[in-house]
TORGU-704146 format. One record per residue (C-alpha): residue in one letter; x, y, z. Coordinates in nm, 2 decimals. Layout:
REM TORGU-704146
- A_X_Y_Z
...
This chain:
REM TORGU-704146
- X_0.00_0.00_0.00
- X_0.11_0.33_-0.15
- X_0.04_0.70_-0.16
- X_0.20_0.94_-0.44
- X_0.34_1.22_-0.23
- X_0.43_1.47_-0.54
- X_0.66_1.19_-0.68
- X_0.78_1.04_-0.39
- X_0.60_0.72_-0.33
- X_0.53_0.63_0.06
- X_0.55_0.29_0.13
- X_0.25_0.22_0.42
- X_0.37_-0.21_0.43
- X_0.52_-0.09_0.78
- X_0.32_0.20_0.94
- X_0.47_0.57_0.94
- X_0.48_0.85_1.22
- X_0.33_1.18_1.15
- X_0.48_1.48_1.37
- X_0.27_1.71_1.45
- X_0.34_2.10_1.43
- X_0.12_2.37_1.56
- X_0.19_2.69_1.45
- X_-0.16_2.79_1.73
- X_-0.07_3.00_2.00
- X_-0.37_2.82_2.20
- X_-0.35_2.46_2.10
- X_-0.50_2.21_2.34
- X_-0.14_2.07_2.45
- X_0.18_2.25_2.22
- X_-0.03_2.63_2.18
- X_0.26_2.90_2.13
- X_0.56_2.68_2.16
- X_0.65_2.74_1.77
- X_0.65_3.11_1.71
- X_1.01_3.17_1.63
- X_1.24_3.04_1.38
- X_1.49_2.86_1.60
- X_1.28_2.66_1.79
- X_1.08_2.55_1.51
- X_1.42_2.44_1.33
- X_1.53_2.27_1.64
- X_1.17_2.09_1.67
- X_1.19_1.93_1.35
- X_1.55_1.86_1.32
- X_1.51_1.66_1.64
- X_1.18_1.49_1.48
- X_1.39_1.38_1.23
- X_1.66_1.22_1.40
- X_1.38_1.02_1.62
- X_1.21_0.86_1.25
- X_0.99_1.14_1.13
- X_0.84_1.05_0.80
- X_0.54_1.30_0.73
- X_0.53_1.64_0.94
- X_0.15_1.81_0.97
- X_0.20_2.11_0.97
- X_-0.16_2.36_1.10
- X_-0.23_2.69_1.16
- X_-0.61_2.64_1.26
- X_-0.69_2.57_1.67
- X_-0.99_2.26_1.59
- X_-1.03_2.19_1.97
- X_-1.35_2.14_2.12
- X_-1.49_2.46_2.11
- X_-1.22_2.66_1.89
- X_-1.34_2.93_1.66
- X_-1.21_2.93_1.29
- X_-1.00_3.23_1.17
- X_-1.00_3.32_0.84
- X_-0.79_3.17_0.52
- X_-0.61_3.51_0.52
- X_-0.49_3.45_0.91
- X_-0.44_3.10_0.85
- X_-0.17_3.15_0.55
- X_0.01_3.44_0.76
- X_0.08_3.17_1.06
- X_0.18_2.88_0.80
- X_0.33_3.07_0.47
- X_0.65_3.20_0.61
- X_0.71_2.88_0.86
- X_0.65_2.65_0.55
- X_0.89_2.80_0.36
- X_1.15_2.80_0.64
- X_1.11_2.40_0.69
- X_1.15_2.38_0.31
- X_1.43_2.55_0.28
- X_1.60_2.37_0.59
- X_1.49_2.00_0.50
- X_1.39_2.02_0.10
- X_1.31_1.63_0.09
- X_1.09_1.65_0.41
- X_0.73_1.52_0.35
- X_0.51_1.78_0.45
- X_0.11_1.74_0.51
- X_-0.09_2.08_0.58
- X_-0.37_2.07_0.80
- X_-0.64_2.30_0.62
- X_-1.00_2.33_0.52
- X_-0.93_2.62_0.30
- X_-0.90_2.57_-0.07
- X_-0.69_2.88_-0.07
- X_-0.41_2.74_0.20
- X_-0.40_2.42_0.01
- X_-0.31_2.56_-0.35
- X_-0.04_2.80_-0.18
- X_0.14_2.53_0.03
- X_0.12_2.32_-0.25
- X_0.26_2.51_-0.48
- X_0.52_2.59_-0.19
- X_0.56_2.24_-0.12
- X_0.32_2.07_0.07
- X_0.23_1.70_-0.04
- X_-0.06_1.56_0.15
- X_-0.37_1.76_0.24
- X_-0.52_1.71_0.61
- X_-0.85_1.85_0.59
- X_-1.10_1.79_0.95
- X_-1.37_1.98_0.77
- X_-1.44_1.72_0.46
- X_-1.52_2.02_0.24
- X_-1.77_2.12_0.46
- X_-1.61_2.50_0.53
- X_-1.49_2.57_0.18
- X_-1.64_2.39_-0.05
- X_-1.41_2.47_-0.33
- X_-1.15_2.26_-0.18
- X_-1.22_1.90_-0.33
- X_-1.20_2.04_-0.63
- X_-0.85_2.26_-0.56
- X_-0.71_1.91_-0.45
- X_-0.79_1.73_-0.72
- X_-0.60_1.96_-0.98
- X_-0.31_1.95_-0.73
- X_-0.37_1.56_-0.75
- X_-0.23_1.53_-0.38
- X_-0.35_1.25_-0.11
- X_-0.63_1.34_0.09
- X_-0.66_1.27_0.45
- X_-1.07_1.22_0.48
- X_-1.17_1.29_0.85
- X_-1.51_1.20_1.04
- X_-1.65_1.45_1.25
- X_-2.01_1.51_1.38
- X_-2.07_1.91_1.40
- X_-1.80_2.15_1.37
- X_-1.54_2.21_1.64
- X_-1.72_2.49_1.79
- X_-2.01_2.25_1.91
- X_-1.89_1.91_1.86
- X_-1.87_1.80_2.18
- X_-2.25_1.93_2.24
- X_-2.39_1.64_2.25
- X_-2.24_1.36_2.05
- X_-2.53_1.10_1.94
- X_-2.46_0.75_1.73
- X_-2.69_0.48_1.75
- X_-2.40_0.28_1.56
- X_-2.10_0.45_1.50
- X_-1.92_0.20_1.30
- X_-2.19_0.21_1.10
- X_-2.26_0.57_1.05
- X_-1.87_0.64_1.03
- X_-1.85_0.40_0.79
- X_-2.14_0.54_0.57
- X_-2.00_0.90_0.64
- X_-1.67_0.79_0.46
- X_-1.84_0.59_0.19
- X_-2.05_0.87_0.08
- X_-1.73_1.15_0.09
- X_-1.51_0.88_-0.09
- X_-1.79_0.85_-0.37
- X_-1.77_1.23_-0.41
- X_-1.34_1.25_-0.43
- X_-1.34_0.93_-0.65
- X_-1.56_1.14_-0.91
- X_-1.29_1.40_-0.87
- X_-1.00_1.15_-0.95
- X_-0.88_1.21_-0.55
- X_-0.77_0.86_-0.53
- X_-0.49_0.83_-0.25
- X_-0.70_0.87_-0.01
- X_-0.64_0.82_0.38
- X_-0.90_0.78_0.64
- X_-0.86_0.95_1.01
- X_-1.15_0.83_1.22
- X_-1.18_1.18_1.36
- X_-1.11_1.09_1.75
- X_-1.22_1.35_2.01
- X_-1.40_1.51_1.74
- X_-1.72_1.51_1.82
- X_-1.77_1.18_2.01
- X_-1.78_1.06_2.35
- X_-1.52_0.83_2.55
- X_-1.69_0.54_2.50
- X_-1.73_0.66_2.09
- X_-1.37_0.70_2.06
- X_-1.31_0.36_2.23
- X_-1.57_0.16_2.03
- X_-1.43_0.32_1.73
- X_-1.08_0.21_1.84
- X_-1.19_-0.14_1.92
- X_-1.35_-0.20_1.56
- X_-1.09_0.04_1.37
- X_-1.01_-0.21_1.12
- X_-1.38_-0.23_0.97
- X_-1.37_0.16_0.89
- X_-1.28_0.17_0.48
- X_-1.34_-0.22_0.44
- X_-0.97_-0.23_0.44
- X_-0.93_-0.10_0.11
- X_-0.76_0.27_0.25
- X_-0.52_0.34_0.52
- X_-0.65_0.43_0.81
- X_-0.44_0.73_1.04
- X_-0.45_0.71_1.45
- X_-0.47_1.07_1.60
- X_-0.48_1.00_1.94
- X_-0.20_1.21_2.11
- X_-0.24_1.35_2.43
- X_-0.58_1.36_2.38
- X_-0.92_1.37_2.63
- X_-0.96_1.00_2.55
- X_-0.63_0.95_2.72
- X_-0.68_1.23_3.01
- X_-0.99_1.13_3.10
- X_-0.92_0.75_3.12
- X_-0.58_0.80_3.33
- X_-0.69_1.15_3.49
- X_-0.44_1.30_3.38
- X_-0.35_1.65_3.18
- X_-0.20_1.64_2.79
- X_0.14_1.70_2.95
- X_0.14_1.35_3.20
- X_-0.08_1.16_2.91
- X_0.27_1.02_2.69
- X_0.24_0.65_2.85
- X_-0.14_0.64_2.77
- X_-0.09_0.77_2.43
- X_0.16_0.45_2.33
- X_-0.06_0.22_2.47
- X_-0.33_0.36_2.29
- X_-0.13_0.43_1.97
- X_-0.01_0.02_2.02
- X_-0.37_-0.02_1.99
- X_-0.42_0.15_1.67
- X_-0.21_-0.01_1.51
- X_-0.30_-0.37_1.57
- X_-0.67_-0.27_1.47
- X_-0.51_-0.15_1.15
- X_-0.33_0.21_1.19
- X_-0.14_0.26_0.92
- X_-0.04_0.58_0.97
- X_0.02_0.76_1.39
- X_-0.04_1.11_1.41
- X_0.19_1.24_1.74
- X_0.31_1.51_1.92
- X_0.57_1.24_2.02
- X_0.80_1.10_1.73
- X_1.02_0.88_1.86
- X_0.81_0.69_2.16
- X_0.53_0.64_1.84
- X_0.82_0.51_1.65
- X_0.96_0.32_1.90
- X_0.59_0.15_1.94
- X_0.62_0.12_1.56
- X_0.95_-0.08_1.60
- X_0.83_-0.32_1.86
- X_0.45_-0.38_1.67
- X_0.65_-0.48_1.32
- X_0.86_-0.72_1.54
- X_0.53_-0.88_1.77
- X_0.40_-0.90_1.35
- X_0.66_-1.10_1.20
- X_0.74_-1.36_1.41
- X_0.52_-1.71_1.35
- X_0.22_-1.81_1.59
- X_0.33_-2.18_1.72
């Protein structure tokens, strides 16, 4: 399994780690760390010495209850930092997390090779069809409401289901484009409950019929905090275990604040998988 990153081909046989960085000054666990050049430098240098393979980059807070800025705001905070990574590390894989069709063409043409979108086209709807003439993979995330009132009141009467039918009907729509690498995020913390994200954990491997990859963001999040009562910054040791969980319900791809424990949990998962059950 494959995805066409502008030319360079990303090989998903073994799962990959995703870094994230938030360009936010009020995100839900890194907000304001990456506002100057040095320490943004230093952050990614040292992601990739501990395995990085794709780095998300986001200007947008989506926490419960965030409100969006603008597509003008949004390129100010990533324009000038995506251009410093590219310049610094010019073979780095780089994924921007947008829902503006405006961000995406810019960081495209700057560099940018995968599209993370929480929105599916639901906040600009020019933006399916602004990926599809970039003809760059698509990360398809689930989420009931918006981020502002998402975690109202979550209701499923079977989320597997309903998930499931969610990304069926959104992959019908990017297949008529010609959007066909495609990679599923089952949206957890975005608008579900504990037990939501946990059912959708435990039947992970059903979402997509197996026929996309599937990406685990789960770092440091309220699944995690809540379970262990803990905050983001004490919630590392939950996140592997839960991240270990991902991946043997099918994760393909781990979305973390924390490179090299997710690639370390990578490391020990590929070794549990290849050895023979006697």
């Amino acid at each position: 399994m494959t995805i066409n990153c502008k030319g360079k081909l990303l090989d998903l046989s073994s799962p990959k780690v995703m870094g994230i960085l938030n360009l936010t000054p009020d995100s839900f666990f890194d907000g304001g760390k990456h506002q100057n050049e040095d320490n943004i430098l230093k952050t990614v240098k040292q992601m990739l010495e501990d395995g990085l393979d794709i780095l998300d980059i986001g200007g947008q807070t989506t926490k419960p209850g965030s409100e969006v800025i603008s597509a003008d705001e949004e390129l100010q905070r990533v324009e000038p930092v995506l251009d410093l990574i590219l310049k610094n590390f010019p073979e780095l894989i780089i994924s921007l997390d947008t829902f503006y069709s405006k961000v995406a063409q810019h960081g495209v043409e700057m560099g940018a090779a995968i599209i993370n979108d929480i929105s599916v086209g639901r906040i600009d709807d020019e933006l399916f069809k602004t990926v599809a003439e970039l003809k760059v993979p698509y990360i398809l995330m689930h989420m009931q409401g918006m981020p502002k009132d998402m975690q109202a009141e979550p209701h499923y009467d079977n989320i597997i289901q309903e998930v499931n039918l969610f990304f069926a009907e959104k992959i019908k729509t990017l297949k008529e484009l010609h959007i066909n690498d495609i990679i599923l995020d089952p949206g957890y913390g975005f608008g579900k409950t504990l037990e939501h994200n946990f059912q959708l954990l435990r039947n992970q491997e059903l979402l997509g019929f197996n026929d996309y990859p599937i990406l685990a963001g789960v770092s440091r999040k309220s699944m995690i905090c809540k379970t262990l009562g803990v905050n983001p910054k004490d919630a590392l040791n939950g996140t592997t275990a839960v991240n270990m969980l991902a991946l043997q319900h099918g994760a393909k791809i781990l979305r973390v604040h924390d490179v090299k424990e997710a690639k370390e949990c990578i490391k020990i998962f590929d070794s549990y998988q290849s050895v023979q059950i006697l």
